[in-house]
C-alpha positions as CSV (number, residue, x, y, z in Angstrom):
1,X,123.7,86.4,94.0
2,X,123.2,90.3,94.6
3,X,122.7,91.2,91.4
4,X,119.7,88.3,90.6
5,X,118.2,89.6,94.1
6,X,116.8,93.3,92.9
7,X,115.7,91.7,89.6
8,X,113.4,88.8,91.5
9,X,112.5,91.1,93.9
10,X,110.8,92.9,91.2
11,X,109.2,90.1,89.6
12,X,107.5,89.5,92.6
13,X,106.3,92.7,93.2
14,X,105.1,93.5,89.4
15,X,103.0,90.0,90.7
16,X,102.1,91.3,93.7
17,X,100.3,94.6,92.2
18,X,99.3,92.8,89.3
19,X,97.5,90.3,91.5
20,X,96.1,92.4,93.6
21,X,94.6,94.5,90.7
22,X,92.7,91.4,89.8
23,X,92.0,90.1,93.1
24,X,90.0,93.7,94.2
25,X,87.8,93.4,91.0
26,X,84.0,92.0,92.3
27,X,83.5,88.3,90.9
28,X,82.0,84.6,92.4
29,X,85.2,84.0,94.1
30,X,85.1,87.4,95.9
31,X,80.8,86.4,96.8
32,X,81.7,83.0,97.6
33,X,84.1,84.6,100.2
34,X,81.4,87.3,101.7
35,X,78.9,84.7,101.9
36,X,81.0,82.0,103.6
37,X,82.4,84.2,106.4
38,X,80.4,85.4,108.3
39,X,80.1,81.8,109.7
40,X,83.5,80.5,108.7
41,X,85.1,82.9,110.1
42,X,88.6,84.7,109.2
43,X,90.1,81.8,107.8
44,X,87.4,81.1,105.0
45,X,89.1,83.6,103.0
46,X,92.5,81.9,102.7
47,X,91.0,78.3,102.5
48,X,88.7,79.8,99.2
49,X,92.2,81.5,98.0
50,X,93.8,77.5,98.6
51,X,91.5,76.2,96.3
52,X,91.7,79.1,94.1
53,X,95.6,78.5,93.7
54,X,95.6,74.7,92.7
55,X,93.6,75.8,89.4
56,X,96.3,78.6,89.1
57,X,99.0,76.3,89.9
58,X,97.9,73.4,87.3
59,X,97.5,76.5,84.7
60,X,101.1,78.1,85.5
61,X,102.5,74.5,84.8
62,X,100.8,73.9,81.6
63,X,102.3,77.3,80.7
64,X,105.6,76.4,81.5
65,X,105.8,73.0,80.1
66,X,104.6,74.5,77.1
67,X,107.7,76.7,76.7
68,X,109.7,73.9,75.4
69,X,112.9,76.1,75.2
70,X,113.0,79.1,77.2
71,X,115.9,79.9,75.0
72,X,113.7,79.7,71.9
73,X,111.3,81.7,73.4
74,X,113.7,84.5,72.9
75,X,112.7,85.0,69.7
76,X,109.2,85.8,70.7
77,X,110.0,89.0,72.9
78,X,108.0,91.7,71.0
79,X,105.2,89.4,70.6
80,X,104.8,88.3,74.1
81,X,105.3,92.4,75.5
82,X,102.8,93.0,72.7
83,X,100.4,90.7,73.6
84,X,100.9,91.4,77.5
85,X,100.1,95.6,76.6
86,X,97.5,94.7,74.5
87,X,95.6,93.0,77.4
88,X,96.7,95.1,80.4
89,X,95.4,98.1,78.4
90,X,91.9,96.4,77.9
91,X,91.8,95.3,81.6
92,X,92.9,98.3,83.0
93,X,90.3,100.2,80.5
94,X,87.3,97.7,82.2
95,X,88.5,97.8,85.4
96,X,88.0,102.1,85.2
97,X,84.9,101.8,83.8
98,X,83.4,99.4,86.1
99,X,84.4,101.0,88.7
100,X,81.9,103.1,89.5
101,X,79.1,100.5,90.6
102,X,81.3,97.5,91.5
103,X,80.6,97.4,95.2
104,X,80.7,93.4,95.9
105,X,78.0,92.2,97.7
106,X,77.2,88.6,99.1
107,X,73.8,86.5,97.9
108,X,71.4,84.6,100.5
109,X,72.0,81.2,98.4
110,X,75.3,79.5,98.7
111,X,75.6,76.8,96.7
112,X,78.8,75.5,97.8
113,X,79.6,75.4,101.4
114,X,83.7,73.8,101.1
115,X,85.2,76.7,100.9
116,X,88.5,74.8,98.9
117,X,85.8,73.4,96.4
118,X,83.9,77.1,95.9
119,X,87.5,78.4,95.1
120,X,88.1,76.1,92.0
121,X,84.5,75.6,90.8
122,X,84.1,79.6,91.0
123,X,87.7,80.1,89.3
124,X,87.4,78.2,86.7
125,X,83.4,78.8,86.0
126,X,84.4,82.3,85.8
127,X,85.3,83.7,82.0
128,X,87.4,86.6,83.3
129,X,89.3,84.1,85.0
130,X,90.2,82.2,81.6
131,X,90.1,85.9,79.9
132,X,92.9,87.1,82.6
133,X,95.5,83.8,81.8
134,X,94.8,83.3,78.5
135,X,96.4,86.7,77.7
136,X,97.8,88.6,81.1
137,X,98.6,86.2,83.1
138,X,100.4,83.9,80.2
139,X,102.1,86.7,78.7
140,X,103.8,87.8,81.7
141,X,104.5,84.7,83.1
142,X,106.4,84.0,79.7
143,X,107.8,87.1,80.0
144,X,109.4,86.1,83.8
145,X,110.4,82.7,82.6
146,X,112.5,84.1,79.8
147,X,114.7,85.4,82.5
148,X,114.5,81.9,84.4
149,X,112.1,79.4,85.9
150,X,112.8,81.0,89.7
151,X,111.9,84.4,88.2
152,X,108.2,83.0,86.9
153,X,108.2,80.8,90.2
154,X,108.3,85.0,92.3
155,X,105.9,85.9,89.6
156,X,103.3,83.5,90.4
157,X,104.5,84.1,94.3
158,X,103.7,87.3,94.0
159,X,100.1,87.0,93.0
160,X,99.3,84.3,95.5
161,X,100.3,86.9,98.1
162,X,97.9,89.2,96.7
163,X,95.5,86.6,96.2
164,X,95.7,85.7,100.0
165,X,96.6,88.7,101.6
166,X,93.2,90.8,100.1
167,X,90.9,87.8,101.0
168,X,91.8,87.1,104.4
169,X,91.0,91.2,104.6
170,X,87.3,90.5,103.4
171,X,86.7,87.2,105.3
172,X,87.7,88.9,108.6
173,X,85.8,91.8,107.9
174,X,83.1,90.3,107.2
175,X,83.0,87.9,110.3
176,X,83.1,90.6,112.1
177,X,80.5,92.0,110.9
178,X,82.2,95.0,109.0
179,X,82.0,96.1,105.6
180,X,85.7,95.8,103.7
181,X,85.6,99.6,102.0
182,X,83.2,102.5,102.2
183,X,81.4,102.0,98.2
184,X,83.3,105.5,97.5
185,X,86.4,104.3,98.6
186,X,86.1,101.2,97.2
187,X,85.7,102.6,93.4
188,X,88.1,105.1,93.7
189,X,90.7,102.0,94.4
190,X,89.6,100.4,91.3
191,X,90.3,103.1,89.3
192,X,93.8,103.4,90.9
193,X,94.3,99.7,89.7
194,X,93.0,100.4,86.4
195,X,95.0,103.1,85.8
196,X,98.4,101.3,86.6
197,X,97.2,98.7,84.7
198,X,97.0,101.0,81.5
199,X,100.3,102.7,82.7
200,X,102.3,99.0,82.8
201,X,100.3,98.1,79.5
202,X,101.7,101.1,77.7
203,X,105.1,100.4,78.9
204,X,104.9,96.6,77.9
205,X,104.1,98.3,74.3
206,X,106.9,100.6,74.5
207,X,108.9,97.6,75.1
208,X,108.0,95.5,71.9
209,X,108.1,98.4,69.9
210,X,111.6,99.3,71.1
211,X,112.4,95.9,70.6
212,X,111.7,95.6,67.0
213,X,112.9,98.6,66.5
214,X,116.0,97.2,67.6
215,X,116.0,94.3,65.0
């Protein structure tokens, strides 16, 4: 039992970074959010982040029923690590570059006022969303399952928290009439995510290559 506890423990962390690395980046969920707090209050935040998770949820199954065999999957180590560097390199290369004029700010129309429904309908209108699963988010998640299910299960734990934890920040900054991050502040953070994104990327590639190397 010890010895599987240091190993989930990380999983869940390497999703709680990862997550919040996505989760800081400016997009409709994160204006959704700003523009529905200030009268919903603290707890508009989590409630956009509940909708937010059943999309997540409904796309970490499909990935997982898709497996098949985690056993067979085995055979796709390098590819997967591959695959995972690739894409944490080119995400942590936009997230640096953006950085620098990525201040979110709210807009006077809000076109949906459930904050559950804005959650989904912004998630899944949202190509970096798609961009993120299709190739970071399945590739580690793969990567976790090949362990076991419970590791991928902390993986996707781990994110949520992220998810949660930096939204119920804005929405009860916002209500209360506060800004989240000084703009400075704010880019200098992204850059920080960026660059561990590049840093984990480059270690996922060191990982395939040592791994066919290996073969």
């Amino acid at each position: 039992m010890q010895e599987r506890y240091h190993p989930m423990l990380q999983t869940f962390l390497l999703g709680l970074i990862i997550g919040l690395t996505g989760a800081l980046v400016p997009g409709p969920t994160l204006v959704a959010t700003i523009n529905s707090s200030a009268r919903g209050g603290w707890s508009t935040g989590p409630r956009v982040m509940a909708g937010h998770a059943v999309v997540e949820a409904a796309i970490f199954l499909l990935i997982i029923i898709g497996l098949g065999s985690v056993n067979a999957l085995q055979e796709y180590t390098a590819f997967i690590a591959a695959v995972g560097g690739i894409a944490l390199l080119v995400f942590g290369f936009l997230t640096i570059r953006g950085a620098g004029n990525a201040m979110p700010e709210g807009k006077t129309e809000q076109a949906v006022t459930n904050p559950y429904l804005a959650g989904a309908l912004t998630s899944v209108s949202n190509p970096y969303f798609w961009m993120w699963w299709f190739s970071v988010g399945s590739a580690l998640v793969l990567a976790a399952a090949q362990k076991a299910f419970p590791f991928a299960l902390a993986f996707l734990i781990g994110h949520w928290s992220a998810d949660f934890g930096w939204y119920t920040i804005v929405s009860t900054s916002v209500h209360q009439g506060r800004r989240v991050f000084d703009e400075r502040v704010y880019a200098w953070i992204l850059r920080g995510c960026g660059a561990f994104l590049l840093v984990f990327g480059a270690y996922y590639l060191a990982t395939a290559f040592a791994w066919i190397s290996a073969c």
